[in-house]
C-alpha positions in Angstrom: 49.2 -59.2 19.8 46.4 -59.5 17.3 46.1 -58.7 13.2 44.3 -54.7 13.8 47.5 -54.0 16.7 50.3 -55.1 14.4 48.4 -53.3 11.6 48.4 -49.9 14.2 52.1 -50.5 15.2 53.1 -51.1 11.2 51.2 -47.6 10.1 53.1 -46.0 13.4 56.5 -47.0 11.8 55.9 -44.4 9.1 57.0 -41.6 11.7 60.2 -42.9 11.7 60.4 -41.9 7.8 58.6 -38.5 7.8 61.6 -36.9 8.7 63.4 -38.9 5.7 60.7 -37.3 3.2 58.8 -40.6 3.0 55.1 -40.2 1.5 52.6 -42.1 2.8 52.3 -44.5 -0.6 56.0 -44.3 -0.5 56.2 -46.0 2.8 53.3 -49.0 2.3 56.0 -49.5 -0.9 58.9 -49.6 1.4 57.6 -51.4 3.9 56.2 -54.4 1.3 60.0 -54.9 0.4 61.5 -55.5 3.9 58.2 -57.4 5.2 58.7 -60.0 2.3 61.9 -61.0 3.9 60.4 -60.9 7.2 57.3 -63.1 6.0 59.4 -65.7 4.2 61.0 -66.1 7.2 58.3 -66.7 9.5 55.9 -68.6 6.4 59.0 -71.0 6.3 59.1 -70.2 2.4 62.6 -69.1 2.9 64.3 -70.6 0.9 63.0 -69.3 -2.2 65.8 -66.1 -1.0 68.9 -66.4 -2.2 71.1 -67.0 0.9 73.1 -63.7 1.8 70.1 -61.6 1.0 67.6 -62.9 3.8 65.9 -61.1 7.0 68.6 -62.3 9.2 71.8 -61.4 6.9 70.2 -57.7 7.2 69.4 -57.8 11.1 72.9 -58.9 11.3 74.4 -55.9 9.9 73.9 -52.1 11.3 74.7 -48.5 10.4 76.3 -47.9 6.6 77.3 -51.4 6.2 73.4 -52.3 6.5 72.0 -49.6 4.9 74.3 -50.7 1.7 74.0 -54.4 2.3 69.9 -53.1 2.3 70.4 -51.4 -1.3 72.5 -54.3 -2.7 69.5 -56.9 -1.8 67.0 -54.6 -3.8 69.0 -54.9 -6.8 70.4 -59.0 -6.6 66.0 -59.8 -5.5 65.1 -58.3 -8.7 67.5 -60.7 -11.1 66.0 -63.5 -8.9 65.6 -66.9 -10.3 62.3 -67.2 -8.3 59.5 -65.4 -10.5 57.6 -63.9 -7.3 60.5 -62.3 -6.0 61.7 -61.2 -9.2 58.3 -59.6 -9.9 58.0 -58.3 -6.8 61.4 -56.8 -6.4 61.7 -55.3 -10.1 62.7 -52.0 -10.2 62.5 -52.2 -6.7 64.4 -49.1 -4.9 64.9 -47.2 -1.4 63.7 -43.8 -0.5 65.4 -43.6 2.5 68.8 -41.7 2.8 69.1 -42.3 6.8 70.6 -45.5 7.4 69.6 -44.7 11.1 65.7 -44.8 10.1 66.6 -47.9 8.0 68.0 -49.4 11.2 65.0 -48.9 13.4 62.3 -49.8 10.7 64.0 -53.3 10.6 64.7 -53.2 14.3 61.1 -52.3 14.8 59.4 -54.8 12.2 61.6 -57.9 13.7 60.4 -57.1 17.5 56.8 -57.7 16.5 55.2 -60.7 18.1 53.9 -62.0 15.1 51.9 -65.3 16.0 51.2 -64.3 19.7 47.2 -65.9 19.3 47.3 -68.0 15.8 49.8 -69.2 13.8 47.8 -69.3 10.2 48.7 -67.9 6.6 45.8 -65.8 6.8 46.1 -63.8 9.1 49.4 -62.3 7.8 47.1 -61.9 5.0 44.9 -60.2 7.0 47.4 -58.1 8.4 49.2 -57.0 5.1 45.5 -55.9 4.0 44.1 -54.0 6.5 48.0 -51.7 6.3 46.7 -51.6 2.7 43.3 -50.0 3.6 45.1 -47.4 6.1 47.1 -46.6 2.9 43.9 -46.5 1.2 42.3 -44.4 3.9 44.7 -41.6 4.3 44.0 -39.1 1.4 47.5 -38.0 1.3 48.8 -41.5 0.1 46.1 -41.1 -3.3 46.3 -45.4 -2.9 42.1 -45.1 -2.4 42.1 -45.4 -6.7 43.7 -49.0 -6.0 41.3 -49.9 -3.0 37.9 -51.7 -3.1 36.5 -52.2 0.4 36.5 -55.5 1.1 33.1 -55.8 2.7 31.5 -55.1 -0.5 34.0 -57.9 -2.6 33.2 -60.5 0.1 29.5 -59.9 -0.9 30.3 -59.7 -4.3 32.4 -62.8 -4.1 29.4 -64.8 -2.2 26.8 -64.0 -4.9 29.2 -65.1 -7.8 30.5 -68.4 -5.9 33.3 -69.2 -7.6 33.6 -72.8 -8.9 37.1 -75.1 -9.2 38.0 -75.4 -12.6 36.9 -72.3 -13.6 39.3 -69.3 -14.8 38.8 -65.8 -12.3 39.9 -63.1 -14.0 40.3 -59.0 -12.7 41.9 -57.1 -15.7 42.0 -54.3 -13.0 43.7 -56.0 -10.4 44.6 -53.5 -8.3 46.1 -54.9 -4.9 44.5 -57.8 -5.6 41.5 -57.5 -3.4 39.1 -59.7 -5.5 41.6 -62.2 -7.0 42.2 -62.7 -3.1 38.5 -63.2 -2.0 37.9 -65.7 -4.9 40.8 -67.6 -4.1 39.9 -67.5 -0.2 36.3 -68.7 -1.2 37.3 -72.1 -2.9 39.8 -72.6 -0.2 36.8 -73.0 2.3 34.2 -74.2 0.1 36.4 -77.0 -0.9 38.5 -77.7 2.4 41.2 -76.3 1.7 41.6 -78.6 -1.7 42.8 -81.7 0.3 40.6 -83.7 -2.1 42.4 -82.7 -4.9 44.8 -84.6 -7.8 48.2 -82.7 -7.9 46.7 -81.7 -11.3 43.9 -80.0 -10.2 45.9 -78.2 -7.1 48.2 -77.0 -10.1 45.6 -75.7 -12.0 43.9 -73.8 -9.0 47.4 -72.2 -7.7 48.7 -71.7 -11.1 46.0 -71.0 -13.7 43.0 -70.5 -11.9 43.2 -66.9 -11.2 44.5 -63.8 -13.3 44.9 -60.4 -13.1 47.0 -57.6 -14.8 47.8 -54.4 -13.3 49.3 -50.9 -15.1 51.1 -49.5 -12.1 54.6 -51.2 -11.3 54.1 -50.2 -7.1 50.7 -51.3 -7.1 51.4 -54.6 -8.8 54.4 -55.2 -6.2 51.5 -54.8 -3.6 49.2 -57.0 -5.0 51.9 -59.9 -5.1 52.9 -59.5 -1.7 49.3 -59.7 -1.0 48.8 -63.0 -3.3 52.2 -64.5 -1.2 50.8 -63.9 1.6 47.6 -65.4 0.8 48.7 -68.6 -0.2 48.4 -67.8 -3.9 50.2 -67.9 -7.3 52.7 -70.8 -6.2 55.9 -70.0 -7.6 54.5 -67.9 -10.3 54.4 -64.5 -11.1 52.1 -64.7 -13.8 49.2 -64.2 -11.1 49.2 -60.6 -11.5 50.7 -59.6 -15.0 51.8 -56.0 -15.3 50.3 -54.5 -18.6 48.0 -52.0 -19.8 44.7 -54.2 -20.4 43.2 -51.2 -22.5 46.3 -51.8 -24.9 46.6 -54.7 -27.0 48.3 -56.0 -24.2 45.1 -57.0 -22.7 44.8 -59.7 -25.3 47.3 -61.6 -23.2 44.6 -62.6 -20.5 42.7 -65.7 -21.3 38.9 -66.0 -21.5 37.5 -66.7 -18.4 34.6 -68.4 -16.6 34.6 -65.5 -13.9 35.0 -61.8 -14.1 35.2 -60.0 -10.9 36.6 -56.0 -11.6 36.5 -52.3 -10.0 38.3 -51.0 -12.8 39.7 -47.6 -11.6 37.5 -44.1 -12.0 38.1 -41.1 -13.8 38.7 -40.0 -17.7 42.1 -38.7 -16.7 44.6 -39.7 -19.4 47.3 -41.5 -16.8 48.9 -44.2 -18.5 47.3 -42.8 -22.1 44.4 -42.7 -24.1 42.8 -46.5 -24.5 44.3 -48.2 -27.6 43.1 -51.8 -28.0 42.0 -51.9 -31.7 39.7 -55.1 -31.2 36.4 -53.4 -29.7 33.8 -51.9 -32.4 33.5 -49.2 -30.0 36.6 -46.9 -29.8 36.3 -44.2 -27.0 38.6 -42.6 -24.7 36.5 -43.7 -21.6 38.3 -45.7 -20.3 35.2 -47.5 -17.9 33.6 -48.1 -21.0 36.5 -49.7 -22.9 37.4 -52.4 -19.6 33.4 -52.9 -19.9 34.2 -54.1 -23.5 36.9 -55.8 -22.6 35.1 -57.8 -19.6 31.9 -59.2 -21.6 33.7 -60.0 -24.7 36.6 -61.7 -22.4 33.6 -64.0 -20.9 33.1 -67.5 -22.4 30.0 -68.8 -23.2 27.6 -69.0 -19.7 30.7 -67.3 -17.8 29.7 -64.6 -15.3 31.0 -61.0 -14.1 30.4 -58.3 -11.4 32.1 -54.9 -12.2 31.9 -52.1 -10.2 31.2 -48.8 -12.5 30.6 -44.9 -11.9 27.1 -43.7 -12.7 28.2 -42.3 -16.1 28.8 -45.5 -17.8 25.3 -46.4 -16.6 23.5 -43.2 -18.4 26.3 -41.7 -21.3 25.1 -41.3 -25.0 26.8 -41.9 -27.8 29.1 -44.5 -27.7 28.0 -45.2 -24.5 24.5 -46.5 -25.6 25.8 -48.6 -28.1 28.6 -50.1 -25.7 25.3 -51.0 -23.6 23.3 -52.0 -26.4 26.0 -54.3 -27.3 26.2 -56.0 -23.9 22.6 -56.6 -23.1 22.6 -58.2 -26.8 25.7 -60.2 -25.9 25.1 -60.9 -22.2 21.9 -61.3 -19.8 22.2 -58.2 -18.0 20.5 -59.2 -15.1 21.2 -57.4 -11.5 22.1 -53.4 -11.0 23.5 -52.7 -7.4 23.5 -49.1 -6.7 26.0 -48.1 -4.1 25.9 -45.8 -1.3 28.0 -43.2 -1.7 31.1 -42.5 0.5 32.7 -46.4 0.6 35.2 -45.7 -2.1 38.0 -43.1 -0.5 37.6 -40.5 -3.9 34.5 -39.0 -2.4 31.7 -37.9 -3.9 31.7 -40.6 -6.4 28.4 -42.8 -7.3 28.7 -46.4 -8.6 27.6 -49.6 -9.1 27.8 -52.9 -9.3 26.4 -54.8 -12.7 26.5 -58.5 -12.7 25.4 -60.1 -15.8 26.0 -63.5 -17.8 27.5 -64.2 -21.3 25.5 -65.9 -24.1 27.6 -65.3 -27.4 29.6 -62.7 -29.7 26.2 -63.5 -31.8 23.4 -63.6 -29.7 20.8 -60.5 -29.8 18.2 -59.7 -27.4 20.1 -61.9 -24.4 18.7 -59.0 -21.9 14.5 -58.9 -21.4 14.7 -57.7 -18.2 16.7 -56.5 -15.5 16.5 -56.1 -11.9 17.8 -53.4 -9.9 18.7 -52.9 -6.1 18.8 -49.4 -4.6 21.2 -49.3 -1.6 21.7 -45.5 -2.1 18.7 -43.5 -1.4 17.8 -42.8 2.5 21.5 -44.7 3.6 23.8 -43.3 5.7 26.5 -41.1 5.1 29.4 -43.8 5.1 33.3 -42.8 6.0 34.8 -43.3 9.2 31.9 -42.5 11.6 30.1 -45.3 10.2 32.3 -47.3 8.4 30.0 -50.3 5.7 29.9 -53.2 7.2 28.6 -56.9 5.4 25.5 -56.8 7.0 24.6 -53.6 5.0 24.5 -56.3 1.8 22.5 -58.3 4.3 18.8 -57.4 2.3 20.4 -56.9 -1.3 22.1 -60.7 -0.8 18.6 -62.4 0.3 17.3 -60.5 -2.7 19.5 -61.7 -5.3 19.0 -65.0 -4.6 21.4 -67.8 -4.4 21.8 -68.3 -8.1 25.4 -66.8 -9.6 23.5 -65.8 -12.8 20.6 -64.4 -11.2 18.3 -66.9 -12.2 16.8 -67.3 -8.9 12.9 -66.5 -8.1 12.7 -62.7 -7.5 9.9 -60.4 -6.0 9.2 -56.9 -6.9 8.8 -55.0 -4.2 7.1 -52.1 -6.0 7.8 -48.3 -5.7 8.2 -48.2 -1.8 10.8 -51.0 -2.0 14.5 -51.0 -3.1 14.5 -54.5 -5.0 12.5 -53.6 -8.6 12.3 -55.2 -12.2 12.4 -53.4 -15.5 11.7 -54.5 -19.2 14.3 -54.3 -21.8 11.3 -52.7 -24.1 11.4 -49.4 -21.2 14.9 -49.3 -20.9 15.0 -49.1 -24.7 12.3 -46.2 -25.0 14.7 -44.3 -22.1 17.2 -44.4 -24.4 18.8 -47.1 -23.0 20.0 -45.3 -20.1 20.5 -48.1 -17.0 20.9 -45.5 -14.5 17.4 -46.0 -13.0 16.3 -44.8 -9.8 12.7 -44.2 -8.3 13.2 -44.0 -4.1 12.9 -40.2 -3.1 15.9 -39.9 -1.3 15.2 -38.0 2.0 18.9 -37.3 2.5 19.7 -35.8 -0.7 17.6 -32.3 -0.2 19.7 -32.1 2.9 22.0 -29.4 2.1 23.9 -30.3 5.0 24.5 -33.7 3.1 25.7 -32.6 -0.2 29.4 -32.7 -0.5 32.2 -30.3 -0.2 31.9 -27.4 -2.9 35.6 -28.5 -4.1 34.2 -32.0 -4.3 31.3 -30.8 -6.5 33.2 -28.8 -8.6 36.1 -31.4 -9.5 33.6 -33.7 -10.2 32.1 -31.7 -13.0 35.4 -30.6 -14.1 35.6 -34.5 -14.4 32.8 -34.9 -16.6 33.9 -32.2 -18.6 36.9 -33.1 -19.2 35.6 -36.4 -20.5 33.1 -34.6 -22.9 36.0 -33.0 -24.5 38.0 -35.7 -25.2 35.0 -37.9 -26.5 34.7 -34.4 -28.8 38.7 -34.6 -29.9 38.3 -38.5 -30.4 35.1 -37.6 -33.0 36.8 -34.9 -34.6 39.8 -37.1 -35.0 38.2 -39.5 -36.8 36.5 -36.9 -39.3 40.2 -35.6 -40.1 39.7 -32.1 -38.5 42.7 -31.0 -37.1 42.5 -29.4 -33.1 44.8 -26.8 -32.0 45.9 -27.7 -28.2 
């Protein structure tokens, strides 16, 4: 049985719980808490689990006594000694009330013919990634916030080529997706670190990669996905749960590498930003982890963040955020997406990728190249799913330099690879949402999204608006009635 029919057979179990009042997100949850056991059983990591609370002590046990035996384990996993479990069994708890659909979930999961082809780490990996993009896929779950598709972080990854040594942060970690991907990438480029000194193999499975995530169930996911992986050792601390647009944030170190998709939206889940160390307050909270990223970069360290359009193009604060980078940082590469590869559809992004110089340098940005891979693309979803070779041109492009230092060619206003001078991005007002391909497809009506798309969108952007209006008049002392 290979990785994509153990995935199928895994998403099929959630049947068995529909009938329980199991959501789709709820399931991926529940599921991550019995496959732990399952994998530390076949990983041979094992005994990291208490005895009495392993795979087997539960596939011994059926009917009530299980079911109980089930809740018991949730509660002694989360007071583990082990930091991984600990972390990723806090809080943990069970949403089913059938102890019969408990008993065939576990019956189900343990019949699974695990290593049929291959018996490698990775492809349990694999496995526990692609369940996440079916969770991330089915619009009922909401998961697609959490999500990046992984064709475009392997690409993202390539460009940046992380380096040992160096300190690969995500301050919206997510699932983990690009923690992962870094951490795969030195695995291969440097054998799998058999050359290493224990301290150096310490430093790459303890220290070298960092993220923090705001939501508790997402954070349990990404853990399971670093275990599984290979990652973290017998830390925790891979993955911190916090609010990095709190002074919480403060807590992750600088780094050498800065590889992000922080989540989309002005909605105020979670609350209103609150870190008090940026000279840019806003309640945008794209704008406020694009503060946090530069300023968290060490001198020469590099980031690629994925960002909607309006970062790219909003005034106000928004200029002076991006004044402040391209002062700070060479700005030097602009990926515009297609749209339709993130599951909230509709929405337009990007991808910056720049370099730090200083907290003190001015002018660090004279010119910045820009790579359109949205106008005249296809319509991406399921039909015709992204794929790496759709990165194929933008990659050869980019050159093989991680801060974009390589030889470049225009290619002029026919072609999608174009350079533009700090001085004209300054007289547009500083506005980095450039574009110049006519794009065939959008005067296709036929094209345009849903009506309900279109108009959540602007209620999106309008809602932002008003609370960049509320944070003003705050600060001028007028009172707002609600």
């Amino acid at each position: 049985m290979n990785t994509n029919e153990i995935v199928q057979k895994l998403w099929n179990l959630c049947n068995i719980l529909k009938d329980d009042g199991i959501t789709y997100h709820q399931y991926v949850g529940e599921l991550t808490q019995l496959l732990f056991l399952k994998m530390a059983r076949e990983t041979g990591s094992e005994a990291r689990i208490p005895e009495g609370l392993r795979w087997d002590d539960l596939l011994r046990k059926d009917g009530i006594e299980q079911f109980r035996h089930y809740k018991h384990c949730l509660l002694e996993l989360g007071e583990c000694k082990d930091t991984l479990i600990a972390a990723i069994y806090n809080n943990a708890v069970t949403n089913i009330r059938e102890p019969r659909h408990l008993a065939q979930l576990i019956a189900d999961i343990d019949q699974l013919d695990w290593f049929a082809e291959q018996h490698e780490r990775d492809d349990l990996g694999d496995m526990y990634e692609g369940l996440l993009e079916k969770n991330a896929a089915e619009t009922k779950s909401g998961a697609g916030q959490y999500f990046t598709p992984r064709v475009l972080i392997d690409s993202v990854v390539s460009l940046m080529q992380p380096k040992l040594g160096e300190v690969i942060q995500d301050p919206a970690a997510g699932t983990g997706g690009f923690l992962i991907a870094a951490g795969r990438y030195l695995r291969k480029r440097y054998a799998n670190f058999e050359t290493l000194s224990d301290t150096q193999y310490a430093f790459q499975q303890q220290k070298a990669l960092l993220g923090m995530e705001l939501v508790p169930e997402t954070r349990r996911l990404a853990l399971m996905n670093c275990f599984l992986h290979g990652l973290g050792g017998n830390e925790a601390e891979i993955v911190k749960l916090g609010n990095t647009l709190s002074n919480e944030g403060r807590a992750l170190n600088l780094a050498n590498l800065v590889l992000s998709n922080p989540p989309f939206g002005s909605k105020k889940g979670g609350g209103l930003p609150t870190r008090d160390d940026f000279a840019f307050p806003t309640s945008n909270k794209q704008l406020v982890f694009l503060q946090h990223i530069y300023r968290s970069l060490l001198p020469g360290g590099r980031a690629a963040v994925v960002l909607p359009d309006n970062v790219l193009f909003e005034g106000g604060v928004g200029a002076d955020i991006r004044r402040d980078l391209m002062d700070k940082c060479h700005l030097h590469t602009i990926l515009r997406l297609p749209t339709g590869i993130f599951y909230a559809q509709g929405v337009k992004t990007n991808v910056l990728f720049f370099t730090k110089v200083s907290n003190e340098a001015k002018a660090s940005t004279q010119q910045v190249w820009v790579y359109d891979l949205r106008a005249n693309m296809p319509s991406f979803g399921k039909r015709t799913p992204l794929t790496r070779a759709h990165f194929a041109e933008f990659e050869q492009a980019y050159g093989n330099e991680p801060n974009g230092t390589a030889s470049r060619t225009d290619q002029g206003e026919t072609g999608r690879w174009r350079s533009f001078s700090r001085d004209w991005i300054k007289e547009r007002g500083d506005s980095l949402d450039i574009s110049w391909l006519k794009d065939e497809n959008a005067e296709n009506a036929a094209d345009l999204p849903e009506p309900t798309e279109l108009a959540a969108e602007i209620v999106e952007e309008l809602n932002g608006a008003l609370a960049e209006l509320q944070d003003l008049l705050a600060e001028l002392g007028v009172e707002v009635e609600e």
